[in-house]
N, C-alpha and C positions, 0 to 999 in steps of 0.2 A: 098463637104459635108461629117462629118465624120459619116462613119458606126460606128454600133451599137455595145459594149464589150468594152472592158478595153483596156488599151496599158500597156507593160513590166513594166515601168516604177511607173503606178498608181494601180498594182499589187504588185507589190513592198513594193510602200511605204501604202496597204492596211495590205500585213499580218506584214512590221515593224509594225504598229499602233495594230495589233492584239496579235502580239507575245506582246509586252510592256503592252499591256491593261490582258492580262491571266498572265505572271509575276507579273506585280502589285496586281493582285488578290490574285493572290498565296502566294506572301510575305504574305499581310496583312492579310491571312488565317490563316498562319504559325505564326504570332506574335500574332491574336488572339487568336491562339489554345493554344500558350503559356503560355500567361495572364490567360484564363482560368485554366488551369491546375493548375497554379500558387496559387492562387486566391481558385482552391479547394482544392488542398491541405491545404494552412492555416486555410480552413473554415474549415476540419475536422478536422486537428490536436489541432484546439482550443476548439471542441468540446468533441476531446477526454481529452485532460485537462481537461475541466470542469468537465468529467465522474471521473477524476482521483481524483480530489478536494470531488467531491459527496463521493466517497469511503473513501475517509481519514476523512473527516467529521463524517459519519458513524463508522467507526471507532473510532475514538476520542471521539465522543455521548457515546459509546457503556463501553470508558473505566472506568475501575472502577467497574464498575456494580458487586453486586454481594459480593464486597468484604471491604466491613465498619467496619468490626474489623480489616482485615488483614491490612488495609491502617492503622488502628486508632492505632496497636502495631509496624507500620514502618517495617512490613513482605515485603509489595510490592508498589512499584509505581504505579498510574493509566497511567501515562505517563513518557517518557526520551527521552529528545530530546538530542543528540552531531551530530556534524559534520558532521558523518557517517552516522547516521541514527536515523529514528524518530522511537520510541516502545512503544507500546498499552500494558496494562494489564488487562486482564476481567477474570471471573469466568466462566470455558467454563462445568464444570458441577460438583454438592456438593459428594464426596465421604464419605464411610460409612466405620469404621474397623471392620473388623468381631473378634477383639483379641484386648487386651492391645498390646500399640506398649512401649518400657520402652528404657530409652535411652541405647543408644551403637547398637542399634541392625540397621540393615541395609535391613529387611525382612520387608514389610507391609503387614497385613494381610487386605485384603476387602473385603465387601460383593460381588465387582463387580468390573470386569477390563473393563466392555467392554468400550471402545472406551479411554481407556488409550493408548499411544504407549513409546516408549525410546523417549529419548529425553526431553518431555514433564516436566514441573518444578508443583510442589505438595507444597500447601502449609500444613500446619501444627498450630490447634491451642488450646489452650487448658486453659480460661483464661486469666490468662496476659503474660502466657507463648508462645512461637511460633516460627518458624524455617520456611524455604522452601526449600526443598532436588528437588533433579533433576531424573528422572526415568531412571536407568539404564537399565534394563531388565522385563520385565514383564513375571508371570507365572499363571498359573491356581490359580486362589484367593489372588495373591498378588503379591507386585511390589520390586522390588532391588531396591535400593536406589545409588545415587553416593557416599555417606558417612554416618557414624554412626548419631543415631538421638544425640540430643543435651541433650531433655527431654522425658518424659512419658507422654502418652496419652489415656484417657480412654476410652474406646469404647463406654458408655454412656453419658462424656461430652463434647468430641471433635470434635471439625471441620474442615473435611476435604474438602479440596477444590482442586480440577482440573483446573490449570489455562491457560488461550489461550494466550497468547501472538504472536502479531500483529507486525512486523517490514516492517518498507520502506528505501531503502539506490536508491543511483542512482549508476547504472552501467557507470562510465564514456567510459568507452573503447568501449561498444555499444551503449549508451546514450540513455540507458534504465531506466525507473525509476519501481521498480520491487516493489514489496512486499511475504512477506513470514509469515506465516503463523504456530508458533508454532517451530518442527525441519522439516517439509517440504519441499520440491524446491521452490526456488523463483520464481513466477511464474511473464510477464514482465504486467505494469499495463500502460504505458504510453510511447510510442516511440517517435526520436525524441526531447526527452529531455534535451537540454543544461544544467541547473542545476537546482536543486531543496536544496533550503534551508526552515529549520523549526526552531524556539525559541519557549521557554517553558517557561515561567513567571509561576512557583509554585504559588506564591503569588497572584496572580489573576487569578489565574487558563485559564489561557488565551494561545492557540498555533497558533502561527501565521504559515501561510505555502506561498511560492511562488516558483511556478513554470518556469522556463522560455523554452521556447522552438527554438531548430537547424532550423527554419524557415522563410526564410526570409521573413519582414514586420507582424510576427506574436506578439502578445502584452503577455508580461506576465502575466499571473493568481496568481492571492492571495485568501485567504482564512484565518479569524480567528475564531476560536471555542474556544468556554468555555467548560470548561469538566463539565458538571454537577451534576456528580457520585463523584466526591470528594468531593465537593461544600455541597453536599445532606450529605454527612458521615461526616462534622466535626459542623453539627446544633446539 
């Protein structure tokens, strides 16, 4: 009669079947932790797309605004899309001259600098006349110019305008799709990013956008907006 306990042999082949059954677990732990990760990453990275689309929309909405003469004498684009990169045009605030500005002169007198900086592009309009100079230097009540004015401007019928301009280019080397802001850093708006292409149909005032993203099994995003700041300035 056999006593009670195991033999070598059915010890044996208990921890094979053990070891086999805790590997198998293991893998299948391991390929699921995979999948998920997988699986999260595309889920945010698509949502940050969508964030990126939100923004440029916004943007695009935005363009224009503010500036239905400047568009109406061909001063400024509300939009321009090339290759490189998509550019927004809005009115980011109305300036005042505190002086006749008479052409040749390269000095603007204003009532207010504040939140002027270098770099930033001025329009100028007066009429059917109109120019856009680029801010070289800012001083206590007035701004340098990058070049002599064109024409003369009166301090009681001119419009001056402070313009923002909005740019998005993709950083291929980090496959970054960034945006900038004016002459600011580009700050990055979307990681990630395989390519992003935009067209601009004037005519219809129509920018299509599509995003594609470095992720694998991730679907590209589109987006098309109507600018309706141009749309509104040429009724």
């Amino acid at each position: 009669m056999r006593k009670g306990g195991f033999t070598l042999v059915e010890c044996l082949i208990g921890m094979a079947l053990s070891l086999f059954i805790i590997s198998s677990g293991l893998e299948f732990f391991g390929l699921a932790q995979k999948v998920f990760f997988r699986l999260k990453e595309r889920e945010e990275t698509s949502q940050a797309a969508l964030a990126a689309l939100d923004r440029m929309r916004i943007d695009l909405l935005h363009a224009g605004w503010g500036l239905a003469g400047e568009m109406g004498l061909g001063l400024v684009e509300a939009a321009r899309a090339t290759e490189a990169e998509l550019r927004t045009t809005a009115l980011e605030k109305a300036l005042r001259l505190a002086g006749e500005a008479r052409a040749g002169d390269t000095r603007l007198p204003l009532v207010s600098t504040v939140d002027v900086a270098a770099g930033q592009r001025i329009s100028l309009r007066d009429g059917p006349a109109g120019e856009v100079r680029t801010v070289a230097r800012v001083e206590p009540g007035a701004v340098v110019l990058d070049g002599p004015l064109e024409g003369g401007y009166a301090a009681a019928t001119a419009a001056i305008s402070l313009l923002e301009s909005v740019a998005y280019y993709l950083d291929e080397s980090a496959r970054i799709l960034r945006r900038r802001v004016n002459a600011g850093s580009a700050q990055p708006l979307l990681e990630n990013a395989a390519s992003a292409t935009w067209l601009y149909d004037p005519g219809a005032r129509l920018v299509r956008i599509r995003l594609e993203l470095d992720v694998e099994g991730a679907h590209p995003h589109e987006a098309t907006v109507f600018l309706k700041n141009p749309a509104l300035a040429r009724q």
